[in-house]
C-alpha positions, 0 to 999 in steps of 0.5 A, a space after each residue: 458527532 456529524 460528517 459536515 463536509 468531504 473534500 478531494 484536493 489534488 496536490 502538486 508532484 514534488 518530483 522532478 520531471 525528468 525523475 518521474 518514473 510513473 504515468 499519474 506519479 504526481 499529483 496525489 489526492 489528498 481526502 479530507 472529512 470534516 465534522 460538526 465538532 471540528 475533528 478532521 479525518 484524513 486519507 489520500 485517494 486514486 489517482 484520477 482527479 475528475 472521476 474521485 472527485 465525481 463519486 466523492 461530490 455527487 454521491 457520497 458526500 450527499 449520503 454521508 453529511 450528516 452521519 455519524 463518522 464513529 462507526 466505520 464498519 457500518 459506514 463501510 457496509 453502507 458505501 461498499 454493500 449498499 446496505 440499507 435502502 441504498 442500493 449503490 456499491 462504490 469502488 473499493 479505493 473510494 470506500 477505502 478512503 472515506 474508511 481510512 478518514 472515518 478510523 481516524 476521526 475515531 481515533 482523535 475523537 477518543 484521544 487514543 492512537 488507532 492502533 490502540 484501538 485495534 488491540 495494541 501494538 506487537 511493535 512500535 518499530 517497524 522495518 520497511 523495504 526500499 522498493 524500486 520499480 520500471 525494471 523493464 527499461 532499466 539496465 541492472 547497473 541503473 537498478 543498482 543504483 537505486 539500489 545503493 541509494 537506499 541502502 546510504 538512507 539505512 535501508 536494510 531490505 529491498 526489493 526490484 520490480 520489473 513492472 511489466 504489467 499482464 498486457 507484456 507476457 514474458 517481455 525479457 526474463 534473462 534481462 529481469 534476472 540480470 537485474 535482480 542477480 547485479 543487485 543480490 550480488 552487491 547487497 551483504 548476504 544478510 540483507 533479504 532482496 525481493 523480485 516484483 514481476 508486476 503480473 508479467 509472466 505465463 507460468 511456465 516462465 515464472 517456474 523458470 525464472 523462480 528456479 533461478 531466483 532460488 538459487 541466488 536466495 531470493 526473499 520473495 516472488 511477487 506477482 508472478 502472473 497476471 492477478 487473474 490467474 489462480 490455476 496458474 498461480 497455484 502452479 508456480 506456488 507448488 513448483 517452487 521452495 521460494 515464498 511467492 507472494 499477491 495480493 496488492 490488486 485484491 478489492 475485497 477480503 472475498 477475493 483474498 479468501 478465493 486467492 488462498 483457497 485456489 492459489 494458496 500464496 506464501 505471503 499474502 500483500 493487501 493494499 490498504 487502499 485497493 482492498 476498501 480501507 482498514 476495515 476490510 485491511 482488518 478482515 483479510 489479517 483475520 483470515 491471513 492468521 487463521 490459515 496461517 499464512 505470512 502478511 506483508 502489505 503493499 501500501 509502500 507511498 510516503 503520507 496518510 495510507 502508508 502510516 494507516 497500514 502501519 498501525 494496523 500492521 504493527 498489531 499482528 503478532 505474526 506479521 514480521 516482515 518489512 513493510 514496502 516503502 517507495 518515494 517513486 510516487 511521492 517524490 522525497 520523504 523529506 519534501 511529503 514531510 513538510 505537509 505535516 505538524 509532526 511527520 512520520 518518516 523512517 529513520 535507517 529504515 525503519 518507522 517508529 508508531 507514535 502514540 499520538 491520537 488518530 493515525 498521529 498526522 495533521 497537515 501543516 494547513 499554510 503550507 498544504 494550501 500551497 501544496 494544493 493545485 486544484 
C-alpha cells in the first residue's frame, strides 16, 4: 500500500454567529490520506488554514506520497524527528494529524477497530464531561446555564473554564469562583464539577483559590498557572488535597515526562492533536501508568480526534475518568453528525466505541463537498 494524495479542507462553522464564543471557532480543517488501494485515513487539523495547508503541500505530502501509510510509528519519527536523511521536524499538530490519518488506514486495511490493535478495550462506554468555557466574560448564572443545558443532554459530569490565558494573571478570582460555587451549588451532590483556570493565575492566587474550591469539593483543578511554570506548579500540586491537573498544551511525551518529574500533577491531560497523534498519545499512557498517575485527556471537539482519543482511551485499565466533550468549537453534535455514514455521538453522556474497522468514521461524501469552503 502507498500514500497517493493528502488533502486539507476547511469546512464551514455550524455555529450561529452570535454563539461563536471563540476566535477560529468555526472552520475546522478536515485532513485526508489517500492510498493506492482506495483506504482513505482521516483527521482533522489546526486551525489556521493557509499555514496547515503550507506544510501539508509544500513539504510533507512531497515526503509521503509514495510511502507506505502501514507503519505510523516510523512514519512519526520521519515527520516529527527528521530521521533519516530528512532532517526537517514539523510541528506536532501537523505530525499529529498525518498520525491520526496513518492509524486509521491501519486499522481499515486489517478489518479491525484501532483500539483492538491497541490491545483491546477496558470499556467500550465511556462517560464524557460537558465542558464550558470563556468564564471570564460570563456572569455565573450564564455559566448555569450552560450548565443546565447539559446536563438536559444527560451529562453527568462537568467542568467551567475561565479561560484567561497567561497573558490575564490573576484577572478576577472572586468572580471565577462565584462561578464555579453557583454551578456546584445547583448540580446533585453526586455529579464531579471540574475548574478549568486556563493558565490564569500566579501561585500564590492558585493556593488561594484552590483552598476555596476544596471546600465546595471540586473534581479537579486544571491549569492553574501558565504551562510554562513547573516550580510553581509544583507549589500549588504539594499546597493543595484537591487533584490538580495539565497537560492539554504538551507537544511531546518528553515534555510529559519533564512535567511529572518537576510538577508532579495529579491527573495528567494530553491532547491528541497537540502532543503528535496517537503515536506519541501512546507513549505518554505508558509512562502515566508506570508512575501511576490518573489520565484524563483533553480532545473534548465533536468529530475525528475526539473518537481517536477515545479508542485509545478505552484501552487503559487505569483510565476511569470522564473524557471532555465540548460543542463550542464544533457547533451541535447533531449537525458534526451529519458529516458521517454512521456518526459516533454521545448518548446521556456517555460514547459507545464500536467495532467498526479503523477509528469506525467515514464521511458521508455528498454532504461533506457541501460542507467544504475552501
Amino acid at each position: 500500500m502507498k500514500i497517493t494524495d493528502i488533502t486539507v479542507n476547511q469546512l464551514k462553522s455550524f455555529l450561529p454567529k452570535e454563539a461563536t464564543p471563540f476566535v477560529g471557532a468555526g472552520g475546522r480543517l478536515i485532513v485526508r490520506v489517500y492510498t493506492d488501494e482506495g483506504i482513505v485515513g482521516i483527521a482533522e487539523g489546526s486551525r489556521n488554514l493557509s499555514v496547515f495547508r503550507a506544510y501539508i503541500d509544500d513539504l510533507v505530502k512531497p515526503l509521503l506520497v509514495g510511502v507506505n501509510p502501514l507503519q505510523p510509528k516510523r512514519l512519526w519519527e520521519l515527520l516529527a524527528q527528521g530521521s533519516g536523511q530528512h532532517a526537517t521536524r514539523f510541528p506536532p499538530q501537523v505530525v499529529g494529524a498525518i498520525d491520526i490519518c496513518c492509524w486509521d488506514i491501519l486499522g481499515k486495511a486489517a478489518g479491525l477497530p484501532v483500539h483492538t490493535l491497541l490491545g483491546g478495550l477496558k470499556r467500550r462506554e465511556i462517560p464524557l464531561y460537558w465542558s464550558r468555557g470563556n468564564g471570564w466574560k460570563k456572569a455565573p448564572g450564564a455559566m448555569l446555564q450552560e450548565v443546565q443545558e447539559g446536563f438536559e443532554k444527560g451529562f453527568r459530569a462537568f467542568k467551567v473554564r475561565m479561560d484567561w490565558r497567561d497573558y490575564r494573571q490573576d484577572g478576577n478570582p472572586m468572580k471565577d469562583f462565584a462561578i464555579f460555587r453557583t454551578c456546584r451549588e445547583w448540580l446533585p451532590d453526586d455529579v464531579p464539577l471540574g475548574f478549568d483556570a486556563n493558565n490564569g493565575y500566579s501561585v500564590s492566587t492558585a493556593i488561594e483559590q484552590g483552598r476555596r474550591l476544596e471546600s465546595f469539593g471540586v473534581a479537579h483543578f486544571e491549569e492553574p498557572l501558565p504551562q510554562y511554570d513547573l516550580r510553581g506548579l509544583r507549589q500549588v500540586v504539594d499546597a493543595l488535597d484537591c487533584a490538580v491537573s495539565t497537560g492539554e498544551q504538551e507537544t511531546s511525551s518528553w515534555r510529559f515526562r519533564d512535567l511529572m518529574d518537576l510538577a508532579n500533577p495529579d491527573i495528567l491531560q494530553p491532547d491528541i492533536l497537540n502532543v503528535g497523534g496517537l503515536t506519541e498519545m501512546l507513549r505518554v499512557y505508558d509512562m502515566a501508568v508506570a508512575s501511576n498517575k490518573v489520565i484524563m485527556p483533553h480532545s473534548p471537539n465533536v468529530g475525528v480526534n475526539s473518537v481517536a482519543s477515545l479508542h485509545a482511551y478505552g484501552t487503559v485499565t487505569n483510565a476511569v475518568r470522564p473524557h471532555e466533550f465540548s460543542e463550542e468549537f464544533t457547533g451541535p453534535t447533531e449537525r458534526v453528525a451529519e458529516l458521517f455514514v454512521d456518526p459516533i455521538i454521545p448518548e446521556n453522556g456517555v460514547i459507545k466505541l464500536p467495532d467498526r474497522p479503523g477509528f469506525g468514521l467515514e464521511f458521508d461524501d455528498k454532504v461533506l463537498e457541501k460542507a467544504i469552503v475552501a
